[in-house]
N, C-alpha and C positions, 0 to 999 in steps of 0.2 A: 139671789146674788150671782148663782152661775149664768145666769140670762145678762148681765150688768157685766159680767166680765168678757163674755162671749162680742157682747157689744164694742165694750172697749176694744177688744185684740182688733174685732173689724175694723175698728176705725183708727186704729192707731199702726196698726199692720203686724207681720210674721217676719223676726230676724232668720233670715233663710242662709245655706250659702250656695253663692253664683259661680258655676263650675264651668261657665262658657256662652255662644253663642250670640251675643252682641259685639257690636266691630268695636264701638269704643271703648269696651273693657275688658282686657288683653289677659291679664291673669287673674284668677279663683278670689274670690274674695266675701265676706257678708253682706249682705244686701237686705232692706225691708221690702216685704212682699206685700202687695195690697190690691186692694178689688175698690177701685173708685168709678160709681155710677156704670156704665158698661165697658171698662178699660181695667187692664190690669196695669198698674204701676209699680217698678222696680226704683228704690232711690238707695244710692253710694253717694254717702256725704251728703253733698250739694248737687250731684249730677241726679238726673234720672230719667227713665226709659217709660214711658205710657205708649201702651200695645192695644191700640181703642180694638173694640169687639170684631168690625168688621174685616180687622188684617191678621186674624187668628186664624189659623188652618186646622188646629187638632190641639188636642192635650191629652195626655198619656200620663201614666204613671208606672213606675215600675218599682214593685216594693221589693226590699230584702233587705238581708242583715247580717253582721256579725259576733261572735260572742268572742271578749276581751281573754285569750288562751294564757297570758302573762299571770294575769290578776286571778284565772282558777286554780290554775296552780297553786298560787300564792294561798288560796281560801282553805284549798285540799290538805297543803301541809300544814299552818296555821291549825284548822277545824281536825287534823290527826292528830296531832300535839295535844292538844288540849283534850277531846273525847276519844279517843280512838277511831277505829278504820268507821263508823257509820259517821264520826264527825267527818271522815274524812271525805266522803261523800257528799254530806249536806255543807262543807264549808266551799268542795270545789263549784256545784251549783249555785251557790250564792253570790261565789267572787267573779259568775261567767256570767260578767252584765251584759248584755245585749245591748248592741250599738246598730242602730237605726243607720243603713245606709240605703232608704229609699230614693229613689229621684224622681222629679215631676217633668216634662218634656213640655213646649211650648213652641210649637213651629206658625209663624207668623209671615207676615211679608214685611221684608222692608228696603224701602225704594226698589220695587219692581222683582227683589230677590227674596225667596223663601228663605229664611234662619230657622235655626230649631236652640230655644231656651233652655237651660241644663241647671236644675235647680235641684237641690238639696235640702229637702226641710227639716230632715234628722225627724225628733218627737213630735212637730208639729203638722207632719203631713198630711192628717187626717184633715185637722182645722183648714189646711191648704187650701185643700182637695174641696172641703164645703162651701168654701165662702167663692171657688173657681165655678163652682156646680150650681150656687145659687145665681147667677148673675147667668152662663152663659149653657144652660140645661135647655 
């Protein structure tokens, strides 16, 4: 089943969000990420961006993260209330979700000019990162 589902995402693609670097789309928004034959294709709505293999210069990634300071709080006082100061510990760990703010980089050419892609795939980066790796390694 996890090989069937792995298949689908490939062929159906990764809701990523697009934080920059194409001219025709001017502010941040979600976009479907996908690896079709040797091109990557980005599509918003009805528009979309296909970056065939040979006009790719690099890919990068650069991983990091933050944890949600509001919501530990929240777990700590919550989790103290109820067990005392060791809840109060194990409820602030709990409520300090970790928020995936990795981004993937994609510097390409387009019409004669280098662009660099600025792509956000939050939890799904890894999946990105594999399906970018098997096509273009």
């Amino acid at each position: 089943k996890r090989r069937e589902l792995e298949k689908q995402q490939m062929e159906s693609g990764i809701d990523v969000e697009y934080l920059g670097g194409y001219p025709l789309w001017l502010t941040p928004c979600k976009v479907n990420f996908n690896v079709r034959n040797t091109s990557i294709v980005l599509r918003k709505g009805s528009e979309s961006l296909v970056i065939p293999k040979e006009d790719i210069i690099s890919i990068s990634n650069e991983r990091s993260g933050k944890r949600n300071v509001g919501k530990a709080a929240a777990g700590a006082i919550l989790g103290g209330v109820l067990t005392g100061g060791l809840g109060a510990i194990a409820g602030g760990a709990i409520g300090a979700k970790r928020l995936d703010t990795s981004e993937i980089f994609v510097s390409y050419k387009y019409n004669g000019v280098e662009l660099t892609l600025d792509l956000r795939p939050g939890k799904n980066i890894d999946k990105m990162y594999s399906q970018i790796y098997s096509v273009f390694a």
